[in-house]
N, C-alpha and C positions, 0 to 999 in steps of 0.2 A: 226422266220418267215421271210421269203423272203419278202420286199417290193416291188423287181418288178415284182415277181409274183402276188403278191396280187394286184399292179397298173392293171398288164393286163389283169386280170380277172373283175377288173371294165370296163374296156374301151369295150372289148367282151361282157360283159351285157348291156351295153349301146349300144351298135351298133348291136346288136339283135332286141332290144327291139324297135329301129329305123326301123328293119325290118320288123315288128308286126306290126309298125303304118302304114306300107306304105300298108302293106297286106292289115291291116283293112280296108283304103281308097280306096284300087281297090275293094274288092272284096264283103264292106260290112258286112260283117259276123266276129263280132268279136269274134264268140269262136277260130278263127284263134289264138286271141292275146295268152288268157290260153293255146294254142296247144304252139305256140310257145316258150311261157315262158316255160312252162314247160319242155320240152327239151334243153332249156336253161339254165337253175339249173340242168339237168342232164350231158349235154356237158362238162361244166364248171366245175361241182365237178368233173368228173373223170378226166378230165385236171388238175384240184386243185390236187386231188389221184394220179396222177400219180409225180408232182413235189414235193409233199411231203416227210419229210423225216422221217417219223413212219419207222416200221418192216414191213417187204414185207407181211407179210399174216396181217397185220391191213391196210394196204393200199387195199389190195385185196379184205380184207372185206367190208370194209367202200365205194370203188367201184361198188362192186356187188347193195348193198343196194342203190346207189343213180343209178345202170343203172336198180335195178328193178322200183324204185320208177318214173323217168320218163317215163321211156318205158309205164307203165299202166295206168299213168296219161293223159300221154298226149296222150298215144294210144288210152284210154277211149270219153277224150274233144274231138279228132278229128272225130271219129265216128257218135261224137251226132251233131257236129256243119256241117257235111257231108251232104250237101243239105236241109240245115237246114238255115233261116236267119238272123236277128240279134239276138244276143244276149240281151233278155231284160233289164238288169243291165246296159250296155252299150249305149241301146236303149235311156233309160229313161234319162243319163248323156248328151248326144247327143245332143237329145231335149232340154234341161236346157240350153245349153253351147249355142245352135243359132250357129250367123255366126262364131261363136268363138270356136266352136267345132273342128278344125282342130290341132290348136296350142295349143289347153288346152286339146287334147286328148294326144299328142305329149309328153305336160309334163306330166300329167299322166303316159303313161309307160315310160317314163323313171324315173319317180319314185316307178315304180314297176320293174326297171334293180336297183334299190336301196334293195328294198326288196331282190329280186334273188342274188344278190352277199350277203345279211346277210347269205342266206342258203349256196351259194357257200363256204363262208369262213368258217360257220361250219363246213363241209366234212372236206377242207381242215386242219381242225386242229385236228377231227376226226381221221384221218389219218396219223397226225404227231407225235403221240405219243412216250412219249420220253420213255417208261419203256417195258418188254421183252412182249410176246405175248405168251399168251393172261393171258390179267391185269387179275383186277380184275374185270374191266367194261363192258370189252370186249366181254365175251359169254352171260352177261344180254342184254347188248347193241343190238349183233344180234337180239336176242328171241326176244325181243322187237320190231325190226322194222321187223321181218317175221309175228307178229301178227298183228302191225299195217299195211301193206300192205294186210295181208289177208282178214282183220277187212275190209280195204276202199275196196278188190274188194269188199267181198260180200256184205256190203250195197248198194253199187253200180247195182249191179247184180238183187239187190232184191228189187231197185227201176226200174229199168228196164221192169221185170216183170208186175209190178204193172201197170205202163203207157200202159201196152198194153191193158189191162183188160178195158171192158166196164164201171164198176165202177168207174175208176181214171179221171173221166171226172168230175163229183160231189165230190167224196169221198176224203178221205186224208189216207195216208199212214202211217200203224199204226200195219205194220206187221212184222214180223221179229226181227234184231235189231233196227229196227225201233219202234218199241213197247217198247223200253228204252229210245233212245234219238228221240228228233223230226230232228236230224243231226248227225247220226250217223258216216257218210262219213269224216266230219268235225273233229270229236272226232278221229278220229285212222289218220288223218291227221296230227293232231296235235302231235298226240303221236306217231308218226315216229321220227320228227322232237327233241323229248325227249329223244328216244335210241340215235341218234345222236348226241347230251349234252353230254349224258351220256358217249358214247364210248370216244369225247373228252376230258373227268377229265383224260386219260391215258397222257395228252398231259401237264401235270402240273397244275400250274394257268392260264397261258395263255388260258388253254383248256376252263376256268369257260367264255369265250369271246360269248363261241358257246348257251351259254345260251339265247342269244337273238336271236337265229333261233326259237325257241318255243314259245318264250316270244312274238316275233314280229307274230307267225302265230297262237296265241291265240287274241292277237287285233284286225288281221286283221278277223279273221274268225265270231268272236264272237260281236264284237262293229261295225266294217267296211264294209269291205265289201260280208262277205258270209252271216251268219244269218239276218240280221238287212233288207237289200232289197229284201231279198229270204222272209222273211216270210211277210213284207208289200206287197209281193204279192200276197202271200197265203193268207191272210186276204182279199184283193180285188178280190178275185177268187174263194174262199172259203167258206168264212163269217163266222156262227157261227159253223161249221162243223173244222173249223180251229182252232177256237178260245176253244172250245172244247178241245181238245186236246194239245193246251197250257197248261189246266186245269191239264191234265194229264201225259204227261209226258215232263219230262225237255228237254232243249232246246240245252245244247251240251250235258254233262258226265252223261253218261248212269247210269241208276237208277230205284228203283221200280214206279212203275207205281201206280197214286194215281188215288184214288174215284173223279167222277165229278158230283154226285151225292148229290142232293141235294135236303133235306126233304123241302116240305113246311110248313110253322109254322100252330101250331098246333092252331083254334081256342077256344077261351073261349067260357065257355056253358052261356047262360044268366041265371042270379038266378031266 
């Protein structure tokens, strides 16, 4: 590994992510920050893919995959946050922080240009693989993140739908893949980020480093910050129509759908 590659792709995420904060202070509207980031993890790996020193069609690949992976992401965040205002996750951090909400938003992303270089530096090692092309990891590797991007558009797609419907005003979303995971988006998020691991083991032991781009976007998704303030919302907006359907189906890795049906107890006859 290049160390002053690796230094200037920290320094690049950091002075992004400085650009995300000034956004969010003009403009407000932090799905900017997600827009940003995420173009940022996409810049950055193919910057990382391109100084890598893998075989030119594992560099090419492991490219494609992170300029699909931003382009839909962050093509998707910009869309919704398009005349759109704040972001309520952000909202609610805002509010807590007071007059202190400038400088502790400040730190904030730049501990999320911490997170984005863990994923930059996967690509990059992704990409560096030392054995011929295509490993053994290599053509799972793809499959993998062509599913996992397909998996997040169409949950995506098919929460889109929903929100237009008169229903989604009351109702909760329990249709589609959504009808497995109550976060289906999250799940093939995560599991991008796994073929990415994966096509890394071409890169040695060193490659086992990229294991923390899945590891880190299973904490953050699952404990931090995607599930845990997305559904305390859906609880406060929802109620038992939400809570419901906790009952039922799990909360990231897709799975059968259980009964939420519940007998009442049977009385005794009097003698």
């Amino acid at each position: 590994m290049d160390i002053y590659v690796l230094f200037g792709l920290a320094v690049a995420m950091s002075l992004i992510m400085t650009i995300a904060w000034s956004v969010q202070r003009m403009t407000g509207a932090s799905g900017w920050v997600d827009t940003i980031w995420s173009f940022a993890v996409g810049l950055g790996g193919i910057a990382a893919v391109i100084m890598a020193d893998g075989a030119p069609e594992r560099r090419v690949m492991v490219g494609l995959l992170a300029a699909l992976w931003s382009l839909r992401l962050g093509g998707y965040i910009a869309l919704r946050t398009r005349g759109a205002g704040e972001d309520p996750r952000y909202e609610k951090l805002i509010a807590e922080w007071g007059d202190a909400a400038p400088w502790r938003l400040f730190v904030f992303l730049q501990i999320q240009a911490v997170a984005a270089y863990v994923l930059v530096l996967a690509l990059y090692l992704a990409a560096s693989g030392v054995r011929e092309f295509p490993s053994l990891f290599d053509g799972p590797a793809f499959f993998i993140g062509l599913v996992a991007l397909g998996g997040e558009a169409l949950s995506d797609r098919q929460l889109d739908r929903f929100r237009k419907t008169p229903k989604a005003k009351n109702a909760v979303m329990e249709e589609g893949l959504w009808a497995y995971s109550r976060h289906p988006n999250y799940f093939f998020e995560w599991l991008f980020w796994c073929a990415i691991a994966l096509a890394a083991l071409g890169a040695g032991w060193l490659g086992l480093i990229a294991l923390l781009a899945p590891l880190q976007m299973y904490w953050l998704l699952v404990h931090v910050s995607g599930i845990p303030p997305l559904e305390e919302h859906m609880l406060k907006t929802r109620g038992d129509a939400f809570r419901a359907l906790q009952g039922r189906v799990n909360a990231f890795f897709p799975g059968p759908r259980r009964s939420s049906f519940h007998p009442a107890p049977i009385k005794e006859r009097s003698p």
